[in-house]
N, C-alpha and C positions, 0 to 999 in steps of 0.2 A: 848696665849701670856704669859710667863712663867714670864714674868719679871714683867709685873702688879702683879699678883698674886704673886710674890714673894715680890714684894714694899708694895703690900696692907697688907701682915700678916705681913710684919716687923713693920711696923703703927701701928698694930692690930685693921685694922678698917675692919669691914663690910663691906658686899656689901653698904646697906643704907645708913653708912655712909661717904662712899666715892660717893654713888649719891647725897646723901643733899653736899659735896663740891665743886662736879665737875659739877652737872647739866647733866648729864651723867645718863640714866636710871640704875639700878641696872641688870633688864635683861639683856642690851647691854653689862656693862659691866662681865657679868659671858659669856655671849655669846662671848667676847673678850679675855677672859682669858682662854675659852676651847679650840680657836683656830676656834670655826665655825661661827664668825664674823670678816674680818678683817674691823679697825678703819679706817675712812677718819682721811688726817690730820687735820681738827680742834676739832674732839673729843679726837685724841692723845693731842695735845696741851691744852684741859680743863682738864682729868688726869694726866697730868704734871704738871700742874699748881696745882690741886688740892692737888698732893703725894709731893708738893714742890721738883722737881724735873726735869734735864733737860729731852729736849724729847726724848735724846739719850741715855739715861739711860732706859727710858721705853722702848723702841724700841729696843733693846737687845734683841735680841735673843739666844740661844744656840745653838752652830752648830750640826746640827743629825749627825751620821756616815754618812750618804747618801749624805749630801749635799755636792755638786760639789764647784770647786773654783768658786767668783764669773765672769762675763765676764767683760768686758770694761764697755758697756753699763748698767750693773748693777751696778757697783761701783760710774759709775757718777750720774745714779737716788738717792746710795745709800747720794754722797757725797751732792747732793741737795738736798733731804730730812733734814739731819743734820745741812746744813745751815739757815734752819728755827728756828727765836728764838720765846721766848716766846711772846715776844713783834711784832712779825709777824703775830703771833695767834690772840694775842688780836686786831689787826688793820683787820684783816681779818674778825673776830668776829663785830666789830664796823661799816666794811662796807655792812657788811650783815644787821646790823642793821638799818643802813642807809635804805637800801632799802626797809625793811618792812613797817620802819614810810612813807619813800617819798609814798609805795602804799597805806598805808591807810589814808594819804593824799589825795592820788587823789581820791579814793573812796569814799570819804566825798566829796570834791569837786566839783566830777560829778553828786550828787544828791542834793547840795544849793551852793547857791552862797558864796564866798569866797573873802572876802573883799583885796583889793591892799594889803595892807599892810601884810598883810600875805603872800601873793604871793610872795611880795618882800622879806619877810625873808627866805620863803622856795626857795626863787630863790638864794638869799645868803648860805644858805647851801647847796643846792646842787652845790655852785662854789668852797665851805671849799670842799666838801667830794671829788668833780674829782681833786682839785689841790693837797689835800692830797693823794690822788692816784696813779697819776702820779707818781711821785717816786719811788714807792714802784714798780710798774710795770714792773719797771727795773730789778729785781730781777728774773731770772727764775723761780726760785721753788715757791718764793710768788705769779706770774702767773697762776700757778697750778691751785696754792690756791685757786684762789679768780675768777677765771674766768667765770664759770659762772655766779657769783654773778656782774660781770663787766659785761659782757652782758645782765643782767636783770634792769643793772643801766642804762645801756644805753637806752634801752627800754622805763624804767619809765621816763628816761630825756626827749624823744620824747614827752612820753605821756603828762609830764610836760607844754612841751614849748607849743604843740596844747592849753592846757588851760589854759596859762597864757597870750599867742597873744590873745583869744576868749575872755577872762574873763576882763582885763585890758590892758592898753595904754604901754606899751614897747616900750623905745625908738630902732632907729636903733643899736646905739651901744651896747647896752643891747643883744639885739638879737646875733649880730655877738660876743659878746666874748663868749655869751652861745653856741652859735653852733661851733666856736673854742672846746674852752675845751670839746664836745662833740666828733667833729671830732678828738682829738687827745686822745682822750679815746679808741675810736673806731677801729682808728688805729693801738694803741698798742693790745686790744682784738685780730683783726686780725693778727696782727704778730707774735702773740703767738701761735693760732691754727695753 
């Protein structure tokens, strides 16, 4: 990818130090800039973020003599891609993170006991992380993004609600708005595929 590598010596920063600001290994990125890695989008979006920079600046490319015009179908992947901002990245980022805490939640959980009141907070966020979801959802390209990361939330939601009915008294209404916003997570995941 010519344009990393073109962004990074205008910077004049190292591999290193474009891994200490992106979080981005240093291997990945020389593996990225020779061309025999290509980036998912939210490592493109941490280099952008890192080279202060949109992500359609990195993602330039130079056309080869070889390269054909592009088709229909590729200009509308192209024009979705693009329509990803920084601020996509970072909520996609955030919802990944989400899920790592909600599972090493439950893995604490399933080995002692977990007092109400904790349940009920981790039951309150994960209603913030699907309503903040939702919307975003709507978004093709952020679809993409985040989809398997939505299907693994869904997952841990399940996982959730089993030991939060076994563990503590949840009322009915409790239950049915959680399995709502469950169900309409769910929904959008499969619409998306």
């Amino acid at each position: 990818m010519k344009a990393l590598q073109r962004l990074r010596a205008e910077q004049q920063l190292t591999l290193r130090e474009l891994e200490d600001r992106s979080g981005v290994s240093a291997e990945a990125i020389s593996a990225i800039e020779r061309g025999t890695r290509k980036p998912q989008l939210l490592t493109l979006g941490k280099l952008a973020r890192a080279l202060d920079v949109d992500i359609e600046q990195l993602a330039e490319e130079q056309p080869s003599p070889k390269a054909s015009a592009p088709t229909p179908s590729q200009g509308q992947h192209e024009e979705e891609r693009r329509s990803l901002t920084v601020a996509d990245f970072n909520a996609a980022e955030t919802f990944s993170d989400v899920c790592s805490r909600l599972e090493r939640f439950l893995d604490i959980a399933d080995r002692e006991p977990v007092s109400v009141p904790l349940l009920n907070m981790q039951h309150y966020l994960i209603r913030v992380a699907a309503g903040l979801s939702l919307p975003l959802m709507e978004k093709e390209a952020f679809r993409s993004l985040v989809l398997p990361t939505a299907a693994r939330f869904v997952e841990l939601v399940h996982r959730f609600e089993e030991q939060r009915e076994s563990g503590a008294a949840v009322t009915q209404e409790e239950a049915t708005q959680q399995r709502e916003l469950v169900r309409k997570l769910t929904q959008r995941i499969s619409n998306a595929a």
